[in-house]
DRENLOKE-28821 format. One line per field, with one value per residue: z, x, y of N, C-alpha, C in turn; residue in three letters. Coordinates in nm, 3 decimals. Layout:
residues N
n.pz = (Z  ...)
n.px = (X  ...)
n.py = (Y  ...)
ca.pz = (Z  ...)
ca.px = (X  ...)
ca.py = (Y  ...)
c.pz = (Z  ...)
c.px = (X  ...)
c.py = (Y  ...)
code = (Ala  ...)
***
This chain:
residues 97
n.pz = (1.457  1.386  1.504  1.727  1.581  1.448  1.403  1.105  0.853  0.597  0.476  0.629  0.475  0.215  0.287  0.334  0.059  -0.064  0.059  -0.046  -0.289  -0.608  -0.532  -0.490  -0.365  -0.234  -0.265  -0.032  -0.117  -0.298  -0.533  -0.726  -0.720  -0.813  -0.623  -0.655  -0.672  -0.773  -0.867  -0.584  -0.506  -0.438  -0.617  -0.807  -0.982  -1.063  -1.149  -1.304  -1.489  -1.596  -1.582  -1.469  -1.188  -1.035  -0.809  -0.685  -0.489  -0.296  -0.268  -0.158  0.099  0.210  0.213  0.420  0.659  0.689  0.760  0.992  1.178  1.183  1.154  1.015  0.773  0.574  0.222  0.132  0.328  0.270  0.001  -0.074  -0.083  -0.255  -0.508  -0.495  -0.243  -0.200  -0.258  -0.077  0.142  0.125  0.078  0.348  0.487  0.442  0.546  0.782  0.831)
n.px = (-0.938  -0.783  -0.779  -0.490  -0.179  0.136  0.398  0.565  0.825  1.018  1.161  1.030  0.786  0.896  0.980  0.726  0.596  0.798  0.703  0.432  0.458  0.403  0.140  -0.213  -0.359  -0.621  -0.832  -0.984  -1.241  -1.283  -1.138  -0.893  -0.578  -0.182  0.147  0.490  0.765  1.036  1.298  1.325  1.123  0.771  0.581  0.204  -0.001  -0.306  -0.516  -0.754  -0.654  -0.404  -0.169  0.113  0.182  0.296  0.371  0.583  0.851  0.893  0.562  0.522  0.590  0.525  0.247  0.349  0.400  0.154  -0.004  0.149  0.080  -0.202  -0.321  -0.497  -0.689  -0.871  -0.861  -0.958  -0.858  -0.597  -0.588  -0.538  -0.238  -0.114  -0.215  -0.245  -0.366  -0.576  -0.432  -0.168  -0.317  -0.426  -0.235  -0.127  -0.331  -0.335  -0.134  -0.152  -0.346)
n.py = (0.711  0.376  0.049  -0.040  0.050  -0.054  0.154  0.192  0.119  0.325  0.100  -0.129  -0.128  -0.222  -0.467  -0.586  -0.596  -0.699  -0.986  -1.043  -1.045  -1.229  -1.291  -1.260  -0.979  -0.774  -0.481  -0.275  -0.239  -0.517  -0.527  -0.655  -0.716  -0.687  -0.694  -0.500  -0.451  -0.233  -0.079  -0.004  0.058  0.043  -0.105  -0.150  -0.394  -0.341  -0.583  -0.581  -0.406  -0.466  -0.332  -0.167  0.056  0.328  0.590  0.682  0.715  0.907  0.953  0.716  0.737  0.983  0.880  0.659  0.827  0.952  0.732  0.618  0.860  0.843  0.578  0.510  0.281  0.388  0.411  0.646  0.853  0.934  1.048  1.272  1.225  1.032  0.862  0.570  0.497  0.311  0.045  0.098  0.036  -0.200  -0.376  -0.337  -0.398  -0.720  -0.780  -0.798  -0.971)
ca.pz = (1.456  1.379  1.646  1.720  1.503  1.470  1.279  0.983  0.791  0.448  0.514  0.669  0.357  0.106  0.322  0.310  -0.048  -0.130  0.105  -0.064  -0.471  -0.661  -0.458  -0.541  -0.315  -0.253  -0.181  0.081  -0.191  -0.349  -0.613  -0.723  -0.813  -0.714  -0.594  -0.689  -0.662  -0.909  -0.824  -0.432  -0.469  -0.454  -0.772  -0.834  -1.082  -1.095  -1.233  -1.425  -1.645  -1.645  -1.617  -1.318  -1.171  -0.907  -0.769  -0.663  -0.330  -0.223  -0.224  -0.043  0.230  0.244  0.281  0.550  0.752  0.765  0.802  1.132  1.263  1.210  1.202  0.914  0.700  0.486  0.147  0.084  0.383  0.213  -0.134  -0.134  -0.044  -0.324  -0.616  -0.466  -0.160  -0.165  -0.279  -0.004  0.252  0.082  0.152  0.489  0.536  0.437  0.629  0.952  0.854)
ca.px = (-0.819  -0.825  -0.759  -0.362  -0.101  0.246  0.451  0.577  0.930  0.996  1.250  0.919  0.706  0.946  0.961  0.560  0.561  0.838  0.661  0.360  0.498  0.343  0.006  -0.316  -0.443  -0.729  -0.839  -1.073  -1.354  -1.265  -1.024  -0.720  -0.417  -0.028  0.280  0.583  0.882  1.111  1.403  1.310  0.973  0.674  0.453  0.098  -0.045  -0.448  -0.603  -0.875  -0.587  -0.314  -0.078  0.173  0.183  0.345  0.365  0.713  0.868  0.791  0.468  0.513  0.644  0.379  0.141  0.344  0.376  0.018  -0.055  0.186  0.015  -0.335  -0.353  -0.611  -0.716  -0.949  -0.838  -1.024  -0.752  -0.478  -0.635  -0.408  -0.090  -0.119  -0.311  -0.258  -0.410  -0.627  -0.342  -0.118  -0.419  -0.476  -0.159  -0.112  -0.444  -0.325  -0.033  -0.242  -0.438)
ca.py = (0.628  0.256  -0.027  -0.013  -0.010  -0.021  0.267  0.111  0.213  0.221  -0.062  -0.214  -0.195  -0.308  -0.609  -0.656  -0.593  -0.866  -1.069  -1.060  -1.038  -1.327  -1.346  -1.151  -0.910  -0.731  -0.331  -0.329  -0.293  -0.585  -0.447  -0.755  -0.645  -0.767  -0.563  -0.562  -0.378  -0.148  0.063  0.004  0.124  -0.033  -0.068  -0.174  -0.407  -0.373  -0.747  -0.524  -0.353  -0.549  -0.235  -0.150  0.179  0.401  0.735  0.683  0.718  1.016  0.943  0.640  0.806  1.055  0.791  0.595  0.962  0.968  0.627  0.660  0.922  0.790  0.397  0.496  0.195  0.416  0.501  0.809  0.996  0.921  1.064  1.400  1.175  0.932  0.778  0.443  0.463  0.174  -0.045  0.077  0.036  -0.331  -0.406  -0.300  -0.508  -0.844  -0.768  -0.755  -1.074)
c.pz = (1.464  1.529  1.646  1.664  1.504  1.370  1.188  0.882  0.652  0.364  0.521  0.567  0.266  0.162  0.337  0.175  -0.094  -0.089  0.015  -0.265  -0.483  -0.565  -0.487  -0.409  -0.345  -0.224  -0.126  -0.001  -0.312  -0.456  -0.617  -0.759  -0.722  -0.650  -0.640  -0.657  -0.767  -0.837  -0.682  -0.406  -0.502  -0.581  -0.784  -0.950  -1.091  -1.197  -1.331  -1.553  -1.674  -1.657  -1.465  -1.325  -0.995  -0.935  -0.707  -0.535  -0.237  -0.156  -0.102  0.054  0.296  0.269  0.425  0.679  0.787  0.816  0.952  1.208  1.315  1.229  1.086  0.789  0.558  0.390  0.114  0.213  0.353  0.037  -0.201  -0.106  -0.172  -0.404  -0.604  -0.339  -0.090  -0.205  -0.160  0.143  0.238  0.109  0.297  0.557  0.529  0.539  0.802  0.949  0.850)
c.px = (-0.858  -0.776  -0.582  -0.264  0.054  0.327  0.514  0.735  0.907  1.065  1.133  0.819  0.754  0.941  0.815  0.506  0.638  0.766  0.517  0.379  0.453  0.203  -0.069  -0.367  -0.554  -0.727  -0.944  -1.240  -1.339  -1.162  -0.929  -0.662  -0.299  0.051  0.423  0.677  1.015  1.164  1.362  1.243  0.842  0.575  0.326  -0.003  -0.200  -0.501  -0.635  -0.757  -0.465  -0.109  -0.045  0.200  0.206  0.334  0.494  0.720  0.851  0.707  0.428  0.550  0.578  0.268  0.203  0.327  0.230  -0.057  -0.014  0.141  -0.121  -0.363  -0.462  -0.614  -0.802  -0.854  -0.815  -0.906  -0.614  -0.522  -0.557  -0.247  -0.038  -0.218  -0.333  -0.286  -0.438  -0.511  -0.212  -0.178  -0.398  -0.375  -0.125  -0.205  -0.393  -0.218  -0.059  -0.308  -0.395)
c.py = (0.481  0.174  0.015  -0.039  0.013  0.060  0.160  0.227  0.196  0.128  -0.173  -0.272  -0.241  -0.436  -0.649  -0.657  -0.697  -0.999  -1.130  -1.038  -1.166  -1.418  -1.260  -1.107  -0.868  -0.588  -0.376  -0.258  -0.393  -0.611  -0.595  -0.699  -0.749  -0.653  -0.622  -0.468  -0.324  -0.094  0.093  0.084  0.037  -0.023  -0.182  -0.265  -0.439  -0.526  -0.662  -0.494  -0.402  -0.466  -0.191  0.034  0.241  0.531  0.787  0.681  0.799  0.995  0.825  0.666  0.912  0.962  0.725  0.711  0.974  0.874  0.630  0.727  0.932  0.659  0.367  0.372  0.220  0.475  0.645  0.866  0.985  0.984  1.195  1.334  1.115  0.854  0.642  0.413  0.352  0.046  -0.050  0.024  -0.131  -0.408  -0.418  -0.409  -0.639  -0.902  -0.816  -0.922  -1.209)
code = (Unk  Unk  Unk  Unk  Unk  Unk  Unk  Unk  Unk  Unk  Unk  Unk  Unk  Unk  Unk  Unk  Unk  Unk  Unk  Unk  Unk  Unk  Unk  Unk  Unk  Unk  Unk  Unk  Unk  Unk  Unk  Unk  Unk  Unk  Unk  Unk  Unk  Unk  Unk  Unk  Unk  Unk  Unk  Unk  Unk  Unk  Unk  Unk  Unk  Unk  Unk  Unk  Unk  Unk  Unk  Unk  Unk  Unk  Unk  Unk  Unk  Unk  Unk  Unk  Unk  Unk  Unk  Unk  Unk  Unk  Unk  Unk  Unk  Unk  Unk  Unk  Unk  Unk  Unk  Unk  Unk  Unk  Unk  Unk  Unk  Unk  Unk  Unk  Unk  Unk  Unk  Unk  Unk  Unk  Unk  Unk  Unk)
***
């Protein structure tokens, strides 16, 4: 479990994803991309390809469920939740910093 964190809704992350729309992130191996938001879900745009992409809400909600219950910052345990792991992780990170 990481240092302490606070559960997180998914009221909570749309507001860290508008917060952070028109700024470049990072994944926590370096990775840019943006975020953005569609149909009150969060979506993904990787620098390298230039192309936005989600997994829908669901999935985001499967990731925050496990994020809540672990505090986990690593990608890779979020890898059966969601294809965007590191982008929800990368988020979460900047969030913190």
């Amino acid at each position: 479990m990481n240092r302490q964190h606070r559960p997180i809704t998914y009221e909570g992350l749309l507001s860290l994803a508008r917060a952070a729309e028109g700024r470049t992130l990072q994944t926590v191996t370096g990775r840019k991309f943006t975020v953005g938001i569609y149909m009150e879900c969060p979506f993904f745009t990787p620098a390298a390809s230039g192309y936005g992409q989600s997994d829908g809400r669901k999935a985001a909600e499967r990731f925050l469920e496990r994020y809540n219950e672990t505090g986990s910052l690593r990608p890779g345990d979020y890898a059966k939740v969601t294809r965007n792991a590191s982008y929800y992780v990368g988020l979460l990170a900047q969030a913190d910093s």
